[in-house]
Legacy VTK file of the C-alpha trace (Angstrom):
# vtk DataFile Version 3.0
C-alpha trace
ASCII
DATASET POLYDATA
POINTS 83 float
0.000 0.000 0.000
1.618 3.319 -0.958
0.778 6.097 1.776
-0.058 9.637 -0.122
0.505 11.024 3.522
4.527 11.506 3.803
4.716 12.620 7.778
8.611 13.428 7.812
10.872 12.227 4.718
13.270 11.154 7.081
11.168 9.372 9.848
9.551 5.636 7.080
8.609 4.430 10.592
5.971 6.759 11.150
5.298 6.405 7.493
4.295 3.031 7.820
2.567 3.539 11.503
0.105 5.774 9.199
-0.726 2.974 6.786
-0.883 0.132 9.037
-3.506 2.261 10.847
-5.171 3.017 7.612
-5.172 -0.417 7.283
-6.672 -1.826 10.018
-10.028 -2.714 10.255
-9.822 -3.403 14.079
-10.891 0.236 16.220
-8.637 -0.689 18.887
-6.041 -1.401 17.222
-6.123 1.257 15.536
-6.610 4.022 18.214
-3.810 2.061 19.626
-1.493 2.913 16.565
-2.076 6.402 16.418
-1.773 6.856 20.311
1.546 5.294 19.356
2.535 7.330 16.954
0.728 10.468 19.182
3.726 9.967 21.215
6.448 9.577 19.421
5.702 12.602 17.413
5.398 14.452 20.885
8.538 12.878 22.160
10.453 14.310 18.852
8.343 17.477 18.191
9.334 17.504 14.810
7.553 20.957 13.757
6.894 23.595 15.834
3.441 24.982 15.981
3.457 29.050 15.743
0.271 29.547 13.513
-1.571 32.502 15.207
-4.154 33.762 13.370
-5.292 37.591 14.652
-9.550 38.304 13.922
-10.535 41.564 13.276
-14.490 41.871 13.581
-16.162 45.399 12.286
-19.263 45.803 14.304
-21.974 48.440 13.524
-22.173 50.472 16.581
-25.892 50.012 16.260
-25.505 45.846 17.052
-24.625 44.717 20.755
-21.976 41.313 19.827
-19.138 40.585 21.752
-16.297 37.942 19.939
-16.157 34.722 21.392
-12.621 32.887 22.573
-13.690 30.087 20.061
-13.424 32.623 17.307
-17.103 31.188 16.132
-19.901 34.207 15.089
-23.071 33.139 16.306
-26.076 35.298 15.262
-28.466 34.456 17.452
-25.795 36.007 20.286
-26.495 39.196 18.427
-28.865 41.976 19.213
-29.577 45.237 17.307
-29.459 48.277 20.029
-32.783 50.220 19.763
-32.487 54.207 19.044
LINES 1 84
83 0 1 2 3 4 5 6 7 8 9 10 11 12 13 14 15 16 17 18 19 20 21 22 23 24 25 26 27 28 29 30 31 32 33 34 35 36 37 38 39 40 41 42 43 44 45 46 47 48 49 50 51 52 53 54 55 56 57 58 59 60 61 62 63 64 65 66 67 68 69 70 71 72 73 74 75 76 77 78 79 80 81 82
């Protein structure tokens, strides 16, 4: 089975951790794979994670909203202010 997914060019083992678990019919054998390979990719922390993404929201002054930590927009926590 040839993996589309390459993890790390250098690290096959984790290559073939991903296809054996794309493989495997068995759910807890599977979970058990990618808890495996969970760990060893925390062990080696191959990438570092920096992504921070900044949201700027424009707001009529006329609608009470206030951003949410989650970053989701929910309309229904919106309310128009009366004049």
């Amino acid at each position: 089975m040839t993996s589309r997914f390459t993890c790390c060019p250098d690290r096959k083992d984790w290559d073939a951790l991903i296809e054996k678990a794309q493989a495997t019919v068995d759910d807890r054998n599977r979970v058990d794979l990618y808890k495996r390979l969970q760990r060893e990719l925390y062990e080696e922390a191959p990438f570092i994670f920096a992504h921070n993404v900044e949201d700027i929201y424009g707001v009529s002054n006329r609608v009470e909203w206030k951003p949410r930590q989650d970053e989701m927009v929910w309309a229904a926590e919106m309310r128009v202010r009366r004049s």
